[in-house]
C-alpha positions in Angstrom: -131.0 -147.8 -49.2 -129.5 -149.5 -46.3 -126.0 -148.8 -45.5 -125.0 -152.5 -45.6 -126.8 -152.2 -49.1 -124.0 -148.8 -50.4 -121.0 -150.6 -48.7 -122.2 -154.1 -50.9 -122.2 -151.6 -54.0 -119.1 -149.9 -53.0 -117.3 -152.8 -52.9 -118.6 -154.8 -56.5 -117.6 -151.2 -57.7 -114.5 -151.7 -56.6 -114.8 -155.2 -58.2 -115.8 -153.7 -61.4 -112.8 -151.8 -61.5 -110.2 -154.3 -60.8 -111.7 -156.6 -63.4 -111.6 -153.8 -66.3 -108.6 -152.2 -65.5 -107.2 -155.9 -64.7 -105.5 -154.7 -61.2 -104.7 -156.4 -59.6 -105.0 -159.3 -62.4 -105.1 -162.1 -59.3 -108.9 -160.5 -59.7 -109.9 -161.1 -62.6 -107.9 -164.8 -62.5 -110.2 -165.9 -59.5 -113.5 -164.9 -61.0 -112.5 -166.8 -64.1 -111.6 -169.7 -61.8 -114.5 -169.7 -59.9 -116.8 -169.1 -62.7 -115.4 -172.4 -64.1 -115.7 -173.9 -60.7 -119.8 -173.6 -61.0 -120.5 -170.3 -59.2 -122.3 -167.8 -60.6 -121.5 -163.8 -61.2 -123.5 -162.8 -58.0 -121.7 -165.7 -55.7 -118.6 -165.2 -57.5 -118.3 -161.5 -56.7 -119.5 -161.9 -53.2 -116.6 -164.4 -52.6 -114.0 -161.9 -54.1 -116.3 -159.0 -52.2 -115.3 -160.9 -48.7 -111.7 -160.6 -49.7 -111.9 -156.9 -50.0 -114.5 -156.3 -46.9 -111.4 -158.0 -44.9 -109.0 -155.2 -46.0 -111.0 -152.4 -45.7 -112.1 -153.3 -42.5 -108.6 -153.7 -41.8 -107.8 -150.5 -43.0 -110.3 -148.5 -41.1 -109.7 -150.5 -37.7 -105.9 -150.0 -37.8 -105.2 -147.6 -40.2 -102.7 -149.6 -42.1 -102.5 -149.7 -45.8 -104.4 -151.9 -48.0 -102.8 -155.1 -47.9 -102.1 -156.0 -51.1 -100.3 -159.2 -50.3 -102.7 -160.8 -48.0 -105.7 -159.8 -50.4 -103.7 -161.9 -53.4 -103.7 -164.7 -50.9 -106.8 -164.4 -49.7 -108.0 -164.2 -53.6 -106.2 -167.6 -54.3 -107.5 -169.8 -51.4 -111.4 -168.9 -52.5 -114.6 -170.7 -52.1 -112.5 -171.0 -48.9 -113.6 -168.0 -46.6 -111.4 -165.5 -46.0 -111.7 -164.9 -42.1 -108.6 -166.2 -40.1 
């Protein structure tokens, strides 16, 4: 398995959890709004997938905790991509 591959299954485990354990519940809002909007599961957890990738890239770059507020906002502005 490719390492791109594990991080891609890393993070719709991460997914996963967010959407059973309904935290944050901004989650599990945007994949019912975009699973309304037309996509499917597989776009619609890539889309929410990006929104993570941004803070944990963040993270490791910097160091800085997960940011919690800009992933919300980032959540609530999907299809549109989350890259500044």
């Amino acid at each position: 398995m490719e390492s791109n591959e594990i991080v891609r299954e890393q993070i719709f485990e991460i997914i996963k959890n967010q959407l059973r354990d309904n935290n944050p519940p901004e989650t599990k809002l945007t994949y019912d709004r975009l699973r309304e909007q037309g996509y499917d599961d597989f776009e619609t957890r890539q889309m929410i997938g990006q929104c993570i990738a941004v803070e944990l890239f963040d993270l490791l770059k910097s160091g800085k905790p997960f940011g919690i507020e800009r992933y919300v906002k980032n959540l609530k502005a999907l299809p549109k991509e989350p890259f500044d």
